[in-house]
C-alpha positions as CSV (number, residue, x, y, z in Angstrom):
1,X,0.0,0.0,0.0
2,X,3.1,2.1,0.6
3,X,4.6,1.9,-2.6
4,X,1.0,2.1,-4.3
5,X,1.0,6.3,-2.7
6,X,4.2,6.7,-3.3
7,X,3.4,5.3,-6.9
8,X,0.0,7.5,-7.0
9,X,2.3,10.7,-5.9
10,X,5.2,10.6,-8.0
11,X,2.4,10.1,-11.2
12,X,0.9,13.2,-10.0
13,X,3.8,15.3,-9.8
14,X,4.8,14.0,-13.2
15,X,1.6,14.9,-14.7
16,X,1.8,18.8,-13.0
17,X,5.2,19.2,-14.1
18,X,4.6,18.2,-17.7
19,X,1.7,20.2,-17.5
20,X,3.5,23.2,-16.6
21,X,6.5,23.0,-18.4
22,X,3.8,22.4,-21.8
23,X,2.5,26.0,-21.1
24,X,5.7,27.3,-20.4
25,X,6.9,26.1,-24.0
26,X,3.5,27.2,-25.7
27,X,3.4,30.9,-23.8
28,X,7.0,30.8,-25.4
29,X,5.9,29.8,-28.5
30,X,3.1,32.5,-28.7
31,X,5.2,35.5,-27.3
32,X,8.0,34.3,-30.0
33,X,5.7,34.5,-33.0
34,X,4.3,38.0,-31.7
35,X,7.5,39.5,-32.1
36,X,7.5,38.4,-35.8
37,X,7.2,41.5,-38.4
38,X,3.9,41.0,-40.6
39,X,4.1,42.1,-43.9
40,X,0.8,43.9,-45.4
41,X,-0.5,42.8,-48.7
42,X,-1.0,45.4,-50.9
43,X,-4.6,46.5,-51.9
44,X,-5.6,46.5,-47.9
45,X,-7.7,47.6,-45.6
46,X,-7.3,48.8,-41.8
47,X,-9.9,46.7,-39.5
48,X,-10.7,48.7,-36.0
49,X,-13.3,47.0,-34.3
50,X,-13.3,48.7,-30.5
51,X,-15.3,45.8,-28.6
52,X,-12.8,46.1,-25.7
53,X,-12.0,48.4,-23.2
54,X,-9.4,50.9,-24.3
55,X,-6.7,51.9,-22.2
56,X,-3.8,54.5,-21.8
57,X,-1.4,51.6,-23.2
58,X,-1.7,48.0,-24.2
59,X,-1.5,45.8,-21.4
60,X,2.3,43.7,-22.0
61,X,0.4,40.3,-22.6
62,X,1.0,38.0,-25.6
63,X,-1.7,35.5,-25.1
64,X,-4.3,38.7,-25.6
65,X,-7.4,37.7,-27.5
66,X,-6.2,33.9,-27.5
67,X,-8.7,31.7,-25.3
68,X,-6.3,29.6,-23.6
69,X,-6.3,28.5,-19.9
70,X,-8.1,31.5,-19.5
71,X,-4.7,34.0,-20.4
72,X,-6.8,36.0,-22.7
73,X,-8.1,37.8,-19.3
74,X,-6.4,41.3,-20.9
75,X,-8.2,41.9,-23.8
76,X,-7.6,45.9,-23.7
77,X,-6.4,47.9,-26.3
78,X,-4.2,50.8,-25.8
79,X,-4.6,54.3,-26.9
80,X,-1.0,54.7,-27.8
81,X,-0.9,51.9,-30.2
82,X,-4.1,53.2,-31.5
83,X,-3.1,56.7,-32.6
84,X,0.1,55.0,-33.6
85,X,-1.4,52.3,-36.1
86,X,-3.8,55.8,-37.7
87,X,-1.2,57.6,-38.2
88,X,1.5,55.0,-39.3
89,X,-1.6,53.5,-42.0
90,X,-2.2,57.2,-43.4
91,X,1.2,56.9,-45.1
92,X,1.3,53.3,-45.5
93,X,0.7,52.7,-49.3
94,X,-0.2,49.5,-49.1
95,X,-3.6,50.6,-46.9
96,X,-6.2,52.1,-48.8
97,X,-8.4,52.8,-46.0
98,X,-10.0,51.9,-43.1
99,X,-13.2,50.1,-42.1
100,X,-14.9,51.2,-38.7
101,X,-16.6,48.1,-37.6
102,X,-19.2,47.0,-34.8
103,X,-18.0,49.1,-31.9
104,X,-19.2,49.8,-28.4
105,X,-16.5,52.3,-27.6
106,X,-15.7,51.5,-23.7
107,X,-14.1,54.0,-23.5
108,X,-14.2,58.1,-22.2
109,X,-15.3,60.8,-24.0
110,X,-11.7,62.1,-24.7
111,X,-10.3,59.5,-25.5
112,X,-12.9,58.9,-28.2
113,X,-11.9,62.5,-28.9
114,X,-8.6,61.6,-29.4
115,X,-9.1,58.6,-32.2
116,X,-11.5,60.7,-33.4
117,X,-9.4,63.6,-34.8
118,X,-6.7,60.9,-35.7
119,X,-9.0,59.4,-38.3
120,X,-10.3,63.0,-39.4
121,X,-5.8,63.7,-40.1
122,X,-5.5,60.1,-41.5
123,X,-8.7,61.1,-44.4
124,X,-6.3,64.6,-45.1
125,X,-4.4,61.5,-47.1
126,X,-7.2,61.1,-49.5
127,X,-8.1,57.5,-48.4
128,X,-11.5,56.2,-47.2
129,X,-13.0,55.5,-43.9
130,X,-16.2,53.5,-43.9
131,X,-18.6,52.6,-40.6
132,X,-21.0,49.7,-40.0
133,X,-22.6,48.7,-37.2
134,X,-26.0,46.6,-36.2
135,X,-26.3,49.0,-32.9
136,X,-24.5,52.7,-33.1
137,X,-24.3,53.9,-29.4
138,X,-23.9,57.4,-29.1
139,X,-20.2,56.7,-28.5
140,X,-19.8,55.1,-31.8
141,X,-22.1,57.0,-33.3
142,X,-19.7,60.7,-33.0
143,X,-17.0,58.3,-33.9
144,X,-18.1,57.0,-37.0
145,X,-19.3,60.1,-38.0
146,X,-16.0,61.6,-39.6
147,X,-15.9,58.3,-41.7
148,X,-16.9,59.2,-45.5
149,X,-20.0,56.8,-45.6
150,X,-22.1,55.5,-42.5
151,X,-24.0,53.0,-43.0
152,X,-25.7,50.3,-40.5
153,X,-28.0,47.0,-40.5
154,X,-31.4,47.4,-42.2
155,X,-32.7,45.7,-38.7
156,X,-30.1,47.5,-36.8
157,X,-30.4,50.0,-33.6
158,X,-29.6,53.9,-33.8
159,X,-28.9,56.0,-30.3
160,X,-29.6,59.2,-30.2
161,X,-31.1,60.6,-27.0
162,X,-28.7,62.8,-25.4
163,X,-26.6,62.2,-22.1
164,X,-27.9,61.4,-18.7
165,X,-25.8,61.3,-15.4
166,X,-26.9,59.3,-12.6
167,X,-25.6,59.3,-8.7
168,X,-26.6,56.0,-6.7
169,X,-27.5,57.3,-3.1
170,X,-26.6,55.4,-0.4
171,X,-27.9,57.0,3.1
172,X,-31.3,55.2,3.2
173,X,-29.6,51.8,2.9
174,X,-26.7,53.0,5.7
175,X,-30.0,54.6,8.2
176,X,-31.1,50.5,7.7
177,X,-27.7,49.3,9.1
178,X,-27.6,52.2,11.7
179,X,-24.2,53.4,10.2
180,X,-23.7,56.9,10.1
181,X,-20.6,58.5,7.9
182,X,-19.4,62.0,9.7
183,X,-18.0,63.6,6.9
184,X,-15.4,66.2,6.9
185,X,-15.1,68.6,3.8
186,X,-13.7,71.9,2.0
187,X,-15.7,73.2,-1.2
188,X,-19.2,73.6,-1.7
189,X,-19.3,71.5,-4.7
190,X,-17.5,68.6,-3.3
191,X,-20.0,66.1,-3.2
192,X,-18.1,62.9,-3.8
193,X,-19.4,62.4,0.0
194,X,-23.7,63.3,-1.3
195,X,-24.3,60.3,-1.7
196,X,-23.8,58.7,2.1
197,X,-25.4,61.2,3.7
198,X,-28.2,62.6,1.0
199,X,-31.2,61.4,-0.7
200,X,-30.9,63.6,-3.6
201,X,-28.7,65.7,-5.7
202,X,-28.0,68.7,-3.7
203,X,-28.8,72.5,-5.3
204,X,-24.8,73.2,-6.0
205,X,-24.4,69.6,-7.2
206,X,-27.1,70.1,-9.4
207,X,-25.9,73.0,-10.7
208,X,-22.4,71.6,-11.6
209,X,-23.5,68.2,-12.8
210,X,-25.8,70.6,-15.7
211,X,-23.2,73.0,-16.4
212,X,-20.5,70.0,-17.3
213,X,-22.9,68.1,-18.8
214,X,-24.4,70.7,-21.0
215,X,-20.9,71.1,-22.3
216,X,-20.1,67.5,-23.0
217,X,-23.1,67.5,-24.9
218,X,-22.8,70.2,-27.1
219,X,-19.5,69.5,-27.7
220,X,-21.1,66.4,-28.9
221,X,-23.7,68.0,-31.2
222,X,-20.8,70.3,-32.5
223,X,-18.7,67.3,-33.6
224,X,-21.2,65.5,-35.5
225,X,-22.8,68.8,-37.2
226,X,-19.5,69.5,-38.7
227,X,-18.9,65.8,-40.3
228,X,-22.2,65.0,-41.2
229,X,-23.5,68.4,-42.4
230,X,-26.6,68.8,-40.1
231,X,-27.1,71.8,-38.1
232,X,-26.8,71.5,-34.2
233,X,-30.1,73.0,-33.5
234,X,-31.9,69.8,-35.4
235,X,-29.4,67.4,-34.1
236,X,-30.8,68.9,-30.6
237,X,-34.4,68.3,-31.5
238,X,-33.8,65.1,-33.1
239,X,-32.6,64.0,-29.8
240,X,-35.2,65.8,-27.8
241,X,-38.2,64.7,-29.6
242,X,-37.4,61.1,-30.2
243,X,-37.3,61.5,-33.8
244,X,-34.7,58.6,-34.3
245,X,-36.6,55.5,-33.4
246,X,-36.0,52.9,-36.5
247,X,-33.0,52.7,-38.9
248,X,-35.4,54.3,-41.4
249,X,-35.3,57.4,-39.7
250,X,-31.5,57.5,-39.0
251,X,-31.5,57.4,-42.9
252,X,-34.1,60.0,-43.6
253,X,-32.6,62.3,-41.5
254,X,-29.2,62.3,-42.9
255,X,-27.5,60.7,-39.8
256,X,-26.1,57.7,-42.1
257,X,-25.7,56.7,-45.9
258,X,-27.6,53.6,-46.2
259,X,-28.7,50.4,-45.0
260,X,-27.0,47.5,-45.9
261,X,-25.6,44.3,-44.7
262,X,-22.3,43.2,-43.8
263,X,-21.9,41.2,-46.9
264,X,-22.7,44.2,-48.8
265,X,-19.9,46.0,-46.7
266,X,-17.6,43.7,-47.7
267,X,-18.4,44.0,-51.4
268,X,-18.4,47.7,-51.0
269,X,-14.6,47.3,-49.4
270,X,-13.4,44.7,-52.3
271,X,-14.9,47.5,-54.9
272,X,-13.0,50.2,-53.6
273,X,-9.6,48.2,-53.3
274,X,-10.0,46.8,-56.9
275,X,-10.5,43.5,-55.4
276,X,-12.5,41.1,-57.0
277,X,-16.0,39.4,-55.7
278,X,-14.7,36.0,-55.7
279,X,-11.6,36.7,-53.5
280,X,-11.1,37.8,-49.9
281,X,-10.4,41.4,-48.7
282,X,-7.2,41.8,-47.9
283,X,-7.6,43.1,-44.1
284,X,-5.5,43.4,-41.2
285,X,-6.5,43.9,-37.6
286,X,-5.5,46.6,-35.3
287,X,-3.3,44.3,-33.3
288,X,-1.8,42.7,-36.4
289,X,-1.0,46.0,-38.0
290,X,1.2,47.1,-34.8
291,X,3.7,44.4,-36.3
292,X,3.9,45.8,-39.3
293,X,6.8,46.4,-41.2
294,X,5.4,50.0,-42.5
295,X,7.2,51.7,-39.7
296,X,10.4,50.2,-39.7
297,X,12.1,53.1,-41.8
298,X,10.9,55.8,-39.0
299,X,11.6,53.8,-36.0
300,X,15.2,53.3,-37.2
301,X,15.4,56.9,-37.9
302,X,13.7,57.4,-34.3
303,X,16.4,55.2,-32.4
304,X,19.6,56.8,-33.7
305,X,18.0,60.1,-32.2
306,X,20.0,60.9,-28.9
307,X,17.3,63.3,-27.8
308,X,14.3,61.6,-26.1
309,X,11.5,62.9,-25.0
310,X,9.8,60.9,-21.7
311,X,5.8,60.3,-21.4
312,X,5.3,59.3,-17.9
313,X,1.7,57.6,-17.7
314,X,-0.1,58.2,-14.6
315,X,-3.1,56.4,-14.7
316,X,-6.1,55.3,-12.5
317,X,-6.8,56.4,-9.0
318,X,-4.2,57.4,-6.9
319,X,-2.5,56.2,-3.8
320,X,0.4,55.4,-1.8
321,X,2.8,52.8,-2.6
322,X,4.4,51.0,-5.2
323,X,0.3,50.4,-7.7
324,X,0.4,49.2,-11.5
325,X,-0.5,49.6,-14.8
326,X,-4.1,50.8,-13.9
327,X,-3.5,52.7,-11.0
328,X,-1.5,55.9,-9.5
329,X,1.1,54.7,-6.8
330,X,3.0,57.4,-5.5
331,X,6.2,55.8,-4.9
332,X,6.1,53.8,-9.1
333,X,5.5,57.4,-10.1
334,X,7.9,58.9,-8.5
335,X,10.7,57.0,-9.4
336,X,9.8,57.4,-12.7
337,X,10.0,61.0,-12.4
338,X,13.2,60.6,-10.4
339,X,14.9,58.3,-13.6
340,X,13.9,60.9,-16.0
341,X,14.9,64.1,-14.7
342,X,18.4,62.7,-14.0
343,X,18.2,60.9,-17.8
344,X,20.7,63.5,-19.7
345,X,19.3,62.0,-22.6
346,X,15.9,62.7,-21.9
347,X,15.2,66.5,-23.0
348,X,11.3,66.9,-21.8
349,X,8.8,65.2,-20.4
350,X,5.1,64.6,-21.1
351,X,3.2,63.7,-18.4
352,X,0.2,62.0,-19.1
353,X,-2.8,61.7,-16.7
354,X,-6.0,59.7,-16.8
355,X,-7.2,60.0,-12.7
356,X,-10.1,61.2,-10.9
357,X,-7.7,61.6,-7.8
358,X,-7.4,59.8,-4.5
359,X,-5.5,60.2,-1.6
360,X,-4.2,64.3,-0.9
361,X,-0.7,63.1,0.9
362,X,0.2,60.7,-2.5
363,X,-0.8,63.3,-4.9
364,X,1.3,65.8,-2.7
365,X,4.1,63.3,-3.1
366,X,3.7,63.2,-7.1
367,X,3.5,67.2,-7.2
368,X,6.9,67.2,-5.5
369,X,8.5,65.7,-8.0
370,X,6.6,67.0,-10.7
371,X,7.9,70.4,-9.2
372,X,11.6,69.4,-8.9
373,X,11.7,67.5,-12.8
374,X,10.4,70.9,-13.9
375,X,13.6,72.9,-12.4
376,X,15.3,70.9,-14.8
377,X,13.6,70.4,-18.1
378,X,10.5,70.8,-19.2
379,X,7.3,69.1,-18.3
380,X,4.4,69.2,-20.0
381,X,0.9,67.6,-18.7
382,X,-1.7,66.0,-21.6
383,X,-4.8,65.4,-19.7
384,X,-6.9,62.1,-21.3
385,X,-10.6,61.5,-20.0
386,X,-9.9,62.4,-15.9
387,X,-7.4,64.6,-14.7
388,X,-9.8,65.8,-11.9
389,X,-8.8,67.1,-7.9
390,X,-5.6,64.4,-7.1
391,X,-5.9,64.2,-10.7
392,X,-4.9,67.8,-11.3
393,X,-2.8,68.5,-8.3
394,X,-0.4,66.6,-9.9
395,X,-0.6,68.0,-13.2
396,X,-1.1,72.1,-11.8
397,X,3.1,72.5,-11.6
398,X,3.8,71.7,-14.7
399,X,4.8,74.3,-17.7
400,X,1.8,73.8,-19.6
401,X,-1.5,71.8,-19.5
402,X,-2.5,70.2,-22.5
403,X,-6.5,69.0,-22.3
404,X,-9.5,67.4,-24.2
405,X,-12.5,69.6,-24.9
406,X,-14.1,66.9,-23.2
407,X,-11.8,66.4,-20.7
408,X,-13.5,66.2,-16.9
409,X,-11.2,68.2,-14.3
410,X,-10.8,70.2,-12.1
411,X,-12.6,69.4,-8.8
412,X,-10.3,71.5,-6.4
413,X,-11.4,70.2,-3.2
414,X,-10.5,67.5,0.1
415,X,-12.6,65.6,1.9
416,X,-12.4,63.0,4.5
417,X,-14.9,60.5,5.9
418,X,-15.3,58.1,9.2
419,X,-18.1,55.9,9.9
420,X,-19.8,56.0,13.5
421,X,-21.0,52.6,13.6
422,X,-22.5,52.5,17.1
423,X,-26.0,51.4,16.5
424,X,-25.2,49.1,14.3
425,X,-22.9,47.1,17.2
426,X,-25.1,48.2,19.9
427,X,-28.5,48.2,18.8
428,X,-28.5,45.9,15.9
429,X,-25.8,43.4,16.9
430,X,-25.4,43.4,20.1
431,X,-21.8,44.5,20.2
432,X,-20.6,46.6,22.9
433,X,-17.0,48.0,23.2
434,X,-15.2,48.8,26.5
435,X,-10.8,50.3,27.0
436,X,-8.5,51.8,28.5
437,X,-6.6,54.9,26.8
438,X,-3.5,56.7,28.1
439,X,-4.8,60.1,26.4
440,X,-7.7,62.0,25.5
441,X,-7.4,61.7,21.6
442,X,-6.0,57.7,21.9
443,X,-8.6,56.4,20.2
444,X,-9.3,59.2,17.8
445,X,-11.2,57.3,14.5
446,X,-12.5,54.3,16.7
447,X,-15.5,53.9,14.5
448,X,-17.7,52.2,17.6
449,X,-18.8,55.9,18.5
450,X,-19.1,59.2,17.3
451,X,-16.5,61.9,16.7
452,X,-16.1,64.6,20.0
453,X,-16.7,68.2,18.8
454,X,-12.8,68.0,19.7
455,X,-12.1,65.6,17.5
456,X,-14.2,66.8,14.7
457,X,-12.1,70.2,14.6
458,X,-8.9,68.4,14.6
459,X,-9.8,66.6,11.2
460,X,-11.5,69.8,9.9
461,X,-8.5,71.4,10.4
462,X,-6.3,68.7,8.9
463,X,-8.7,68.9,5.7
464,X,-8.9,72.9,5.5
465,X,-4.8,72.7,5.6
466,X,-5.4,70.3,2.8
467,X,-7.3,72.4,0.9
468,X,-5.0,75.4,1.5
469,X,-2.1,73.5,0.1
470,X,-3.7,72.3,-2.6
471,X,-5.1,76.0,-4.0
472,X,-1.9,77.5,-3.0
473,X,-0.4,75.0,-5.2
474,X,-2.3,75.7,-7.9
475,X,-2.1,78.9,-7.5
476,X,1.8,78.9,-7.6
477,X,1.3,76.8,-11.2
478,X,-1.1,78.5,-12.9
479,X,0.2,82.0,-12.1
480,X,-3.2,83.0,-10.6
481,X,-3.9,84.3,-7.1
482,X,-5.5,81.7,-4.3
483,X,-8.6,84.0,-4.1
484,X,-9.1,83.7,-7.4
485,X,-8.1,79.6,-7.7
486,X,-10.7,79.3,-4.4
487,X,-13.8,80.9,-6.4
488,X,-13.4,78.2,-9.4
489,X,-12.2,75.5,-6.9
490,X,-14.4,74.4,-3.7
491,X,-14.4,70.9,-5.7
492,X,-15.8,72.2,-8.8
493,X,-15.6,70.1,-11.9
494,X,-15.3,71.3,-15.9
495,X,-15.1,70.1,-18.9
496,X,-11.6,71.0,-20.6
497,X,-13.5,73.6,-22.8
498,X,-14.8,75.5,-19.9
499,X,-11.0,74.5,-18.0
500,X,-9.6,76.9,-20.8
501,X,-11.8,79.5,-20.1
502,X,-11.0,79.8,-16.2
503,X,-7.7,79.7,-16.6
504,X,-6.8,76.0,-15.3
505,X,-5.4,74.6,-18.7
506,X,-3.7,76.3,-21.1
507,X,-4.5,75.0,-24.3
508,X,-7.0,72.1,-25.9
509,X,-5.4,69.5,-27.9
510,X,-4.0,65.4,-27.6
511,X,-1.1,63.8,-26.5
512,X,0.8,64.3,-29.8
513,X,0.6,67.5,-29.4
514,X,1.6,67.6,-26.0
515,X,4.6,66.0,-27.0
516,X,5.3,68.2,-30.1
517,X,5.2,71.7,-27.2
518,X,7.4,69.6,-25.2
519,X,10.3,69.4,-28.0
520,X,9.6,73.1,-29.0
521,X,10.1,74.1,-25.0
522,X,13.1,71.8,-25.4
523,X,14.5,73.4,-28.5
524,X,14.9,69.7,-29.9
525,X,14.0,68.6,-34.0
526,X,14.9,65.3,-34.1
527,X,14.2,63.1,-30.8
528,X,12.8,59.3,-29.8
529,X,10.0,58.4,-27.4
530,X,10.7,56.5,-24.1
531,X,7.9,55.5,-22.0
532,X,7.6,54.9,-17.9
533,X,6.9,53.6,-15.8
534,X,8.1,50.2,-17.1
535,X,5.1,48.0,-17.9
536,X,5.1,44.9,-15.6
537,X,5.9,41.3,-17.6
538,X,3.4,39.2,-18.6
539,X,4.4,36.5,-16.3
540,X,5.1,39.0,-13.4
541,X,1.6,40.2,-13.6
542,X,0.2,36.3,-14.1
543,X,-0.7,34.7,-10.9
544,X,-1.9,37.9,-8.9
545,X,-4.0,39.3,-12.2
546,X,-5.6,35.8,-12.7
547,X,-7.1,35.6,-9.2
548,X,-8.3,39.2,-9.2
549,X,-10.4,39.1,-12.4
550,X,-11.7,35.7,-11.6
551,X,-12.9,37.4,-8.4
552,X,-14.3,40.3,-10.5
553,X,-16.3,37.8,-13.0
554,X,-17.4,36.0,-10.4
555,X,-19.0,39.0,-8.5
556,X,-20.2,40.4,-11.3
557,X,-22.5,37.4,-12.5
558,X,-23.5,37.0,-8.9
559,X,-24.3,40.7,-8.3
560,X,-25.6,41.6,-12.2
561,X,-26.4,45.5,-11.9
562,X,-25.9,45.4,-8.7
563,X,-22.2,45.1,-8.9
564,X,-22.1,48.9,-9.6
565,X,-23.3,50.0,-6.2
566,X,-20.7,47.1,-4.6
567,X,-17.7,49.0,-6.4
568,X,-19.0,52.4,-4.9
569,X,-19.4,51.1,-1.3
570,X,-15.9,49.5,-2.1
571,X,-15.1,52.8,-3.2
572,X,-16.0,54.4,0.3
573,X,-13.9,52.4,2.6
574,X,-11.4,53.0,0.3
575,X,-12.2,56.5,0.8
576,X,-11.8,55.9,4.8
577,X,-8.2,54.9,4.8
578,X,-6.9,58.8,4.5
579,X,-8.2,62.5,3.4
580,X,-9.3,62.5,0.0
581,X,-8.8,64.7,-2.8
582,X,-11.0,62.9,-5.3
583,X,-13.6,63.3,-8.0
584,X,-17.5,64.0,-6.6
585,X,-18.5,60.4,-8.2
586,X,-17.7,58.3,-11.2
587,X,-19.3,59.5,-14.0
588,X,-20.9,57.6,-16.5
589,X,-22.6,59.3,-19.9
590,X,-26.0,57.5,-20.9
C-alpha cells in the first residue's frame, strides 16, 4: 500500500510538471511568434473594431485575444498603439483605407476625442473611412461620423437621446444598518461624499453636474454637425423629440448613408480596393498591423536620435505605494519622475494623466517631483478622460496643461470620511466595546462611537490645511492668485473647454501634441519616445492578475447590476483609509 502512494504521488507530480513545463513552451511559443514582423498585402484595408476596453497603453500580454487557460483575461487595447497604427496606416501605401466596424466604444469621452481627430488627419491622405454597425451607441455613433459613408443594419439600432448622469444614493440603505458616515469637507461643490449622507442631488451639485454636462453634450452636437452636415439645433431636437426611433429614420434624417448588410460591406470594401468578388479582402486587424513592417524606416530613424523625450503615464486612481499599470502609486510614479529628470538623454517630459484623484498626501508626493523635474527640463501635462482634484494636483506645476474639450477636471477640493457605527454594534448586533486609553485623543477614528466636537475640529482642520495646500499649489502653477483659484475650486468640476476658459489649462489639444510643445520648449528637432513607468511582464503580472479578475467575473454574474453599487461602497472604505482629494463620483454618460 506504501509503494502504491508513493506510486499514485510521483504520477501526479509527473503529470503537473509536464503540465506546466507544456505551457511554459506554448506561452514561449506565442510571445515568440508575436515578435514576428507581418508584412501587409498590398490592396488593404485597416480593421478597428473597439469591442474592448481601451486603455492609456496596451496591457504587456501575448496571449491577448487567445482563449487559452483562461490567459486571454487582458483583452484591452491601448490608446497609444491606436493613434500609432492611424497615423502609421495614413502613409502606409499598401492601406487604402480603413473600415470602422461594430464598436461599443468603452471608453471616455476624450479618449474617443482623441481617435477621433486621428481618423479626421488620416482622411487629409485622401483615403476612405467607412462605418457599419448593427447597434451605433452614441459613443460610436460621433466616432463614425468623420468616416466618409455611414452605414448600419437594415434591422439595426440607432442611439440618439442625449446624455444622462446618474448618482446612486446610499444614506437610506446605511440609516437601515444604523451606520452613520461623519464627513469632513472643503468646497461647496464637493460632493463625492452626497451620496452617504443625501437622498438627492444637492442645489450646487445640481448645478455643476448641468453645467458640465451641457458642455459635454454640445461639444457632442458640434462634432457630429461639422462631419455629417446637419445643423446642431436639429441634431438637438432630433434627440429631444425622439425622432430617431427605427434605422429608417437615421436614414431619412441624414445621420447615415444607407442600410446594408455586412456582406454588402464587404463588397463595397473589395470594390474600392479593386479587389475582386470572388476573392477575400485583404484586411488586417489593429493588433496585427502594430507588427507591421510600414514603420520600420521611422523607427530606425527614431532610435539613432540621442534626444528623447519621456511620457510618464499616470493612470487610475491614486494612492500610496508601489500600484500598477491601472493605478497611480506614489512611490512607481515617483521613481519614474526621479529616472527621467536625472536621464541626460531625456530633454522633456510629457506627463500623461488619466485620474479622478485619490489620496491628498500621494498626490502631494507626485506634485513634489513634478515640481523638482520641472527645475530641470520641461514638463508638460496631456490630460486624457480624468485629470480631476488628485488628478490635477499633480498635473497644476507643470509648464503647460495640455486638455481634451471633453476632458473632466478640475474638482479642487479635500474631503475625508469616518463611519460611526454605534447602532449598528449596539442596537442591531449586540456589540458593545469597552478600554483603557492613556490620552484623550487615543482612540481618535474608533469607529464604535461618534466623533467629540474636539475631535471633529482636529480633522477639519487637517482637511482645510489640505485644501489650503492644494489652491496655494495651484495657484503657484497656474500663475493666478489663491482668491481667485478658491472661487473656481471648492471641488468644482469642468469640462476641458470650460477649463480653458478659467484659466486652469492652457491649451486644448492630444497627446501628440503635448509631446510636439514639449520638443519646441526643449529646443529639440529630431528626438525618440521612451515611455515609464516600465510595464510589468506578462508572467510577473500572471498569478496575482488571474485571481483578481476571476474574483471580478465571479462578483459580477452574482451581483448583475448590482455590482455597480458594490464597487462604490468598495469605493468608500477606500475613501476611509486617509483625506481625500477625489472626483464627486464616477461619471458615467448614458
Amino acid at each position: 500500500m506504501k509503494q502504491f502512494f508513493k506510486f499514485v504521488l510521483a504520477t501526479i507530480v509527473g503529470v503537473v510538471l509536464i503540465t506546466v513545463i507544456l505551457v511554459l513552451v506554448v506561452i514561449g511559443i506565442i510571445s515568440a511568434s508575436g515578435d514576428k514582423t507581418i508584412e501587409v498585402e498590398p490592396n488593404s484595408v485597416l480593421h478597428m473594431a473597439f469591442t474592448n476596453p481601451i486603455t492609456e497603453r496596451t496591457p504587456n500580454n501575448p496571449l491577448a485575444g487567445l482563449s487559452f487557460l483562461g490567459l486571454d483575461k487582458d483583452k484591452s487595447t491601448g490608446l497609444n498603439d491606436i493613434l500609432a497604427n492611424i497615423k502609421k496606416a495614413k502613409a502606409d501605401a499598401n492601406i487604402k483605407g480603413i473600415f470602422l466596424d461594430e464598436s461599443y466604444m468603452v471608453s471616455g469621452q476624450a479618449t474617443t476625442e482623441e481617435i477621433r481627430n486621428a481618423l479626421i488627419d488620416f482622411k487629409k491622405s485622401g483615403k476612405f473611412i467607412i462605418a457599419y454597425s448593427e447597434i451605433y451607441t452614441q459613443g460610436f455613433y460621433y466616432l463614425a461620423s468623420v468616416a466618409d459613408k455611414v452605414y448600419m443594419n437594415p434591422k439595426g439600432i440607432f442611439e440618439l437621446k442625449g446624455f444622462n448622469s446618474e448618482v446612486t444614493f446610499l444614506k437610506g440603505a446605511l440609516d437601515k444598518l444604523g451606520i452613520e458616515v461623519q464627513i469632513i469637507k472643503v468646497g461647496t461643490f464637493k460632493s463625492a461624499v452626497e451620496p452617504l449622507f443625501l437622498t438627492k442631488m444637492s442645489d450646487a451639485n445640481r448645478l455643476q453636474v448641468t453645467s458640465y454636462l451641457g458642455s459635454l453634450y454640445d461639444h457632442f452636437l458640434t462634432g457630429i454637425s461639422k462631419s455629417r452636415g446637419i445643423n446642431k439645433d436639429s441634431l438637438f431636437n432630433y434627440a429631444n423629440n425622439g425622432r430617431v426611433q427605427l434605422p429608417e429614420d437615421a436614414l431619412k434624417l441624414k445621420l447615415i448613408d444607407g442600410l446594408k448588410y455586412k456582406d454588402e460591406i464587404l463588397d463595397d470594401l473589395k470594390a474600392r480596393t479593386n479587389t475582386e468578388k470572388k476573392n477575400d479582402l485583404n484586411s488586417i486587424e489593429l493588433a496585427d498591423y502594430t507588427k507591421s513592417s510600414a514603420d520600420n524606416d521611422n523607427k530606425d530613424e527614431a532610435t539613432s536620435s540621442k534626444n528623447r523625450i519621456a511620457v510618464v503615464y499616470a493612470s487610475g486612481e491614486i494612492s500610496g505605494g508601489e500600484g500598477d499599470d491601472n493605478t497611480i502609486g506614489s512611490e512607481r510614479i515617483s521613481k519614474a519622475l526621479r529616472k527621467v529628470r536625472l536621464d541626460n538623454k531625456v530633454k522633456a517630459v510629457v506627463l500623461r494623466v488619466n485620474s479622478p484623484g485619490g489620496s491628498s498626501l500621494a498626490s502631494d508626493v507626485i506634485w513634489r517631483e513634478v515640481m523638482l523635474t520641472k527645475k530641470v527640463k520641461p514638463i508638460i501635462v496631456s490630460m486624457g478622460d480624468l485629470a480631476a482634484s488628485g488628478g490635477y494636483y499633480i498635473a497644476c506645476a507643470a509648464d503647460s496643461i495640455i486638455a481634451q474639450p471633453n476632458t473632466i477636471t478640475g474638482s479642487i477640493g479635500i474631503f475625508a470620511i469616518l463611519p460611526n457605527m454605534q447602532k449598528l454594534f449596539n442596537d442591531k448586533l449586540g456589540v458593545t466595546f469597552d478600554g483603557v486609553k492613556t490620552g484623550k485623543y487615543a482612540d481618535l477614528g474608533d469607529i464604535s462611537r461618534p466623533l467629540t466636537p474636539d475631535e471633529k475640529l482636529i480633522l477639519q482642520n487637517n482637511v482645510n490645511r489640505g485644501y489650503d495646500d492644494f489652491t496655494k499649489a495651484v495657484a503657484e502653477g497656474r500663475h493666478k492668485t489663491q482668491a481667485y483659484i478658491n472661487s473656481i475650486g471648492q471641488g468644482r468640476v469642468w469640462t476641458g473647454e470650460q477649463a480653458l476658459k478659467n484659466g486652469l489649462v492652457d491649451r486644448l489639444g492630444n497627446i501628440n501634441d503635448a509631446i510636439t510643445s514639449a520638443a519646441k520648449k526643449a529646443k529639440i528637432k529630431n528626438y525618440s519616445l521612451v515611455t515609464y513607468p516600465e510595464q510589468k511582464s506578462f508572467f510577473n503580472q500572471l498569478s496575482g492578475d488571474v485571481t483578481a479578475e476571476a474574483r471580478t467575473r465571479i462578483l459580477q454574474s452574482e451581483l448583475g447590476d448590482n455590482y455597480k453599487v458594490y464597487e462604490q461602497i468598495k469605493g468608500v472604505t477606500q475613501m476611509m483609509r486617509t483625506p481625500q482629494a477625489r472626483m464627486p463620483y464616477s461619471i458615467e454618460i448614458k
